[in-house]
C-alpha positions as CSV (number, residue, x, y, z in Angstrom):
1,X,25.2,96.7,-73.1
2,X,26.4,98.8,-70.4
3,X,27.6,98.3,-66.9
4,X,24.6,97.0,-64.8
5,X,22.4,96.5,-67.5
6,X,20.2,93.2,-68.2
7,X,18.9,92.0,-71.7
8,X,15.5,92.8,-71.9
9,X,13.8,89.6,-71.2
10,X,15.5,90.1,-67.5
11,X,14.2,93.7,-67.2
12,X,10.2,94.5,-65.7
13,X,9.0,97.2,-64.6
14,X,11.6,97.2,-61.9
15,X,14.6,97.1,-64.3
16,X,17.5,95.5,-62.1
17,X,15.7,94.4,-59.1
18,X,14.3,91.3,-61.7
19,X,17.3,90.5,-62.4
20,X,18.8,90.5,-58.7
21,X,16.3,88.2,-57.4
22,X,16.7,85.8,-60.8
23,X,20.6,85.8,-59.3
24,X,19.3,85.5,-55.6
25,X,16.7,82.2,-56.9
26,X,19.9,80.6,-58.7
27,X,22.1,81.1,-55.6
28,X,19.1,79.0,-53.5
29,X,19.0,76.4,-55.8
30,X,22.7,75.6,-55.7
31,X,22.9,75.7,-51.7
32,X,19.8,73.5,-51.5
33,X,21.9,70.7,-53.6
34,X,24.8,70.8,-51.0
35,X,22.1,70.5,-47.8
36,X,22.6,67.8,-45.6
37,X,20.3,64.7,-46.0
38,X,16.9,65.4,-44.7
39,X,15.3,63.3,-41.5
40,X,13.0,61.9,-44.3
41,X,16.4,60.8,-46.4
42,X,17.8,59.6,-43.1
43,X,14.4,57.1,-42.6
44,X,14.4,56.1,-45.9
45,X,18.5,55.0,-45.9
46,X,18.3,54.3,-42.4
47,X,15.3,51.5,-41.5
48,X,15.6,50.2,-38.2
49,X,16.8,46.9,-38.2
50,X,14.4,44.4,-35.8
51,X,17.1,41.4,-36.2
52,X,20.1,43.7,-35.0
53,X,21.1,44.9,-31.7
54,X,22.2,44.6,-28.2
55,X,19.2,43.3,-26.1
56,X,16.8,40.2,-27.1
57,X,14.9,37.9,-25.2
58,X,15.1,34.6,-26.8
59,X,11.3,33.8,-24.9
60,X,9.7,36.8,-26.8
61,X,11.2,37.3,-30.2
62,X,10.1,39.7,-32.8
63,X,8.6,37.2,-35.3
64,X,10.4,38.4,-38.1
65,X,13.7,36.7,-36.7
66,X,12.4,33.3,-36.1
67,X,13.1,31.2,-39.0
68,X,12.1,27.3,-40.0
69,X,15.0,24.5,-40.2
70,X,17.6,24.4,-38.0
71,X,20.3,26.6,-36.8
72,X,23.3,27.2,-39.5
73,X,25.5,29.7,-37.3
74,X,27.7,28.5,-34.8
75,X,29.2,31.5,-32.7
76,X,33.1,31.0,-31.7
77,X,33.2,29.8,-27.9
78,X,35.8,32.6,-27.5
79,X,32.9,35.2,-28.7
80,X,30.0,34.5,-27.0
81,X,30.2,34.0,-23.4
82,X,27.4,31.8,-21.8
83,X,26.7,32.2,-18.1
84,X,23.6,32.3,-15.8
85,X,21.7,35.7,-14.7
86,X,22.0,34.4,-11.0
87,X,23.4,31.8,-9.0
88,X,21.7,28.5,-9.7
89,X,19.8,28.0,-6.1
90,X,16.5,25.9,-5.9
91,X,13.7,24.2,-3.6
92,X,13.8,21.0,-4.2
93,X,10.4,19.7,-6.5
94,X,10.3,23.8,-7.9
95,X,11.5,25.2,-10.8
96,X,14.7,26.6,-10.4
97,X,14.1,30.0,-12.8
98,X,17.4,29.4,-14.6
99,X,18.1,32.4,-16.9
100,X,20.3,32.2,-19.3
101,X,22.8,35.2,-20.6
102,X,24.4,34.7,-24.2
103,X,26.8,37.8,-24.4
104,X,29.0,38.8,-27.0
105,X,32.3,39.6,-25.7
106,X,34.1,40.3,-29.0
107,X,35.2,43.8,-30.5
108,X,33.2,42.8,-33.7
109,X,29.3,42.4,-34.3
110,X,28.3,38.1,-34.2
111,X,25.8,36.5,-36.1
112,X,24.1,34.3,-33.9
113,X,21.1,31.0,-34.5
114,X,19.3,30.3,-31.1
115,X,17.8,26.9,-32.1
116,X,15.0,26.2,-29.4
117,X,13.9,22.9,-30.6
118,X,13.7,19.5,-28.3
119,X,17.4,18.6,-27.5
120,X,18.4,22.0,-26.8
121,X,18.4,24.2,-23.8
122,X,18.1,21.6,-21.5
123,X,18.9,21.3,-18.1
124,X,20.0,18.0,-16.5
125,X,21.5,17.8,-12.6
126,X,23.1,15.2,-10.4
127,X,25.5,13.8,-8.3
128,X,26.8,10.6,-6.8
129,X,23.1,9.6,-5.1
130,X,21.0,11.2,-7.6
131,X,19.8,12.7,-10.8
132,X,17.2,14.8,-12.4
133,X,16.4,12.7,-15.5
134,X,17.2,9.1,-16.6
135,X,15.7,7.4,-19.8
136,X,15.3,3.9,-21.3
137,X,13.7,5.7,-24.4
138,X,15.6,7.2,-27.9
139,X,14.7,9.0,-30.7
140,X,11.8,10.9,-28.5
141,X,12.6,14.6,-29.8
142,X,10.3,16.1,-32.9
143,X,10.4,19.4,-34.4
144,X,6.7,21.2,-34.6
145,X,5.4,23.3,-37.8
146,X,6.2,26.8,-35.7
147,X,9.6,28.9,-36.7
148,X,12.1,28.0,-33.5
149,X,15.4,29.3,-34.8
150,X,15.9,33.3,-33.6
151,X,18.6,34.4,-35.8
152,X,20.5,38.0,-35.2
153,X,23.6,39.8,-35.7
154,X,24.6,40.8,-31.7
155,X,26.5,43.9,-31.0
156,X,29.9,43.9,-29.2
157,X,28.4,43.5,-25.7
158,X,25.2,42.6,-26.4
159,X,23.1,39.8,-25.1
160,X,20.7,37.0,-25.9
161,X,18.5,36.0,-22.7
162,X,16.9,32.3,-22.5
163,X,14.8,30.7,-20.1
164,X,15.8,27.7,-19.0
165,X,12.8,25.5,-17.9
166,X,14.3,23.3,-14.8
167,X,12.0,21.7,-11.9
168,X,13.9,20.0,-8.8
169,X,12.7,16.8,-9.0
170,X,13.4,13.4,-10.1
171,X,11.9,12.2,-14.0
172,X,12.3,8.8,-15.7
173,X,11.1,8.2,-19.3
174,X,10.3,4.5,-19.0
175,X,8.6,1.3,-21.4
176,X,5.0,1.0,-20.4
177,X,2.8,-1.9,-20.5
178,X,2.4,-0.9,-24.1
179,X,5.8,-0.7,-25.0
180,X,5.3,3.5,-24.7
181,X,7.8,5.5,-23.4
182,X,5.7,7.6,-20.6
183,X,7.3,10.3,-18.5
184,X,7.7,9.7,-14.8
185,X,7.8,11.7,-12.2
186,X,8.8,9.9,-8.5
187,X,9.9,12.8,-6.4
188,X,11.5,16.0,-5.6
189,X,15.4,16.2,-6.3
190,X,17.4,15.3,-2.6
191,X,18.7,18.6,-1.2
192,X,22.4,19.0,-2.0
193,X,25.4,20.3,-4.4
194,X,24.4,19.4,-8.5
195,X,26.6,19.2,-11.6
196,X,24.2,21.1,-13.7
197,X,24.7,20.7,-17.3
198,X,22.8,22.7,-20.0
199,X,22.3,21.5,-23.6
200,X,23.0,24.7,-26.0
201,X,21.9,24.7,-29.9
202,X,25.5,24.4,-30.8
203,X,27.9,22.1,-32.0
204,X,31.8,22.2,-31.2
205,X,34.2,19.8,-33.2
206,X,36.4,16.6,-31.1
207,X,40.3,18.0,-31.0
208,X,41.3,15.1,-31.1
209,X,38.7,13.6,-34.2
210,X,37.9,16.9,-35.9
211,X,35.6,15.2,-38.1
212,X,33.7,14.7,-34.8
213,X,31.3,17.0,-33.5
214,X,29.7,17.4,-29.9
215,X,27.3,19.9,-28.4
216,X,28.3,22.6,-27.0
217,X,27.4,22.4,-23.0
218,X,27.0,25.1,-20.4
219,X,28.3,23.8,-17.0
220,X,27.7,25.3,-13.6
221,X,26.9,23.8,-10.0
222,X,23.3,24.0,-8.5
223,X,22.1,24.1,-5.0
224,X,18.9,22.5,-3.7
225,X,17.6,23.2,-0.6
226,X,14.6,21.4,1.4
């Protein structure tokens, strides 16, 4: 066979040119197989994850992170830091508006359980000649059939925002003629300076009894004014 001849299945009526574009098809094929991934490869490999970022709002969750149970992630105290969205300033017998800001301050990505169930994510204020909430009543909290823990993994700066339902006034749970604990409302909170303490879903262990554990509590001061 000489130079720049083809056997004869390669050869048509337009002798090499048959066998040039045979060569040309083969080069194709090998450059398609080193191609970058295709934007359909990327969605495919790549789903958006609904339970991962750097933004969620603890009030309006994507239902596909709320979970049943309770919450089995604690963050580090040294990871997430908790503070309010404003200064805590209120009317007295209004609701104060708290807004709570869950950030994560690390360099790494946190998983995170925001368990809001009755016990947690709630606000208490007072001071030597007053307080927001007294009880003669235990063992008052339940846990409804709807999913209340949010569970994510939070970016390095990310944040978790929560609501913080707090009204300026002054409630006691008390023993009714029945024996019932009944809620009580007898007035608006006294204008003034406020330890306010916030309940978070956490639990920290006792340094001193390790075997002890305590929930976690956000502390700040709130003002009411007339």
């Amino acid at each position: 066979m000489g130079a720049g001849a083809y056997p004869a299945h390669m050869r048509g009526s337009h002798g090499r040119v048959v066998g040039l574009g045979f060569f040309a098809a083969l080069t194709l094929v090998a450059c398609a197989g080193t191609r970058p991934a295709t934007d359909a490869t990327k969605l495919t490999s790549g789903l958006v994850d609904p339970c991962r970022g750097a933004s969620f709002d603890a009030d309006k969750a994507d239902p596909r992170c709320l979970h049943h149970g309770v919450g089995e992630v604690t963050p580090g105290a040294d990871a997430l830091k908790v503070s309010l969205e404003t200064p805590a300033s209120v009317r007295s017998g209004y609701d104060a508006g708290l807004e709570l800001e869950m950030r994560n301050v690390s360099l790494a990505p946190i998983a995170l359980d925001v368990d809001d169930s009755c016990g947690t994510f709630e606000a208490t204020a007072s001071n030597d000649g007053a307080k927001s909430f007294e009880t003669d009543c235990f063992g008052m909290c339940g846990r409804g059939p709807e999913p209340h823990v949010l569970r994510v993994t939070l970016e390095p700066g990310g944040v978790v925002r929560k609501h913080v339902k707090f009204y300026a006034v002054e409630t006691r749970i008390v023993l009714d003629e029945h024996q019932e604990c009944v809620e009580r409302t007898t007035g608006g909170l006294p204008p003034g300076d406020y330890a306010l303490r916030i309940t978070l879903p956490w639990t920290d262990a006792v340094a001193e009894h390790p075997e002890v554990a305590r929930p976690r509590v956000f502390e700040d001061t709130l003002h009411v004014t007339p």
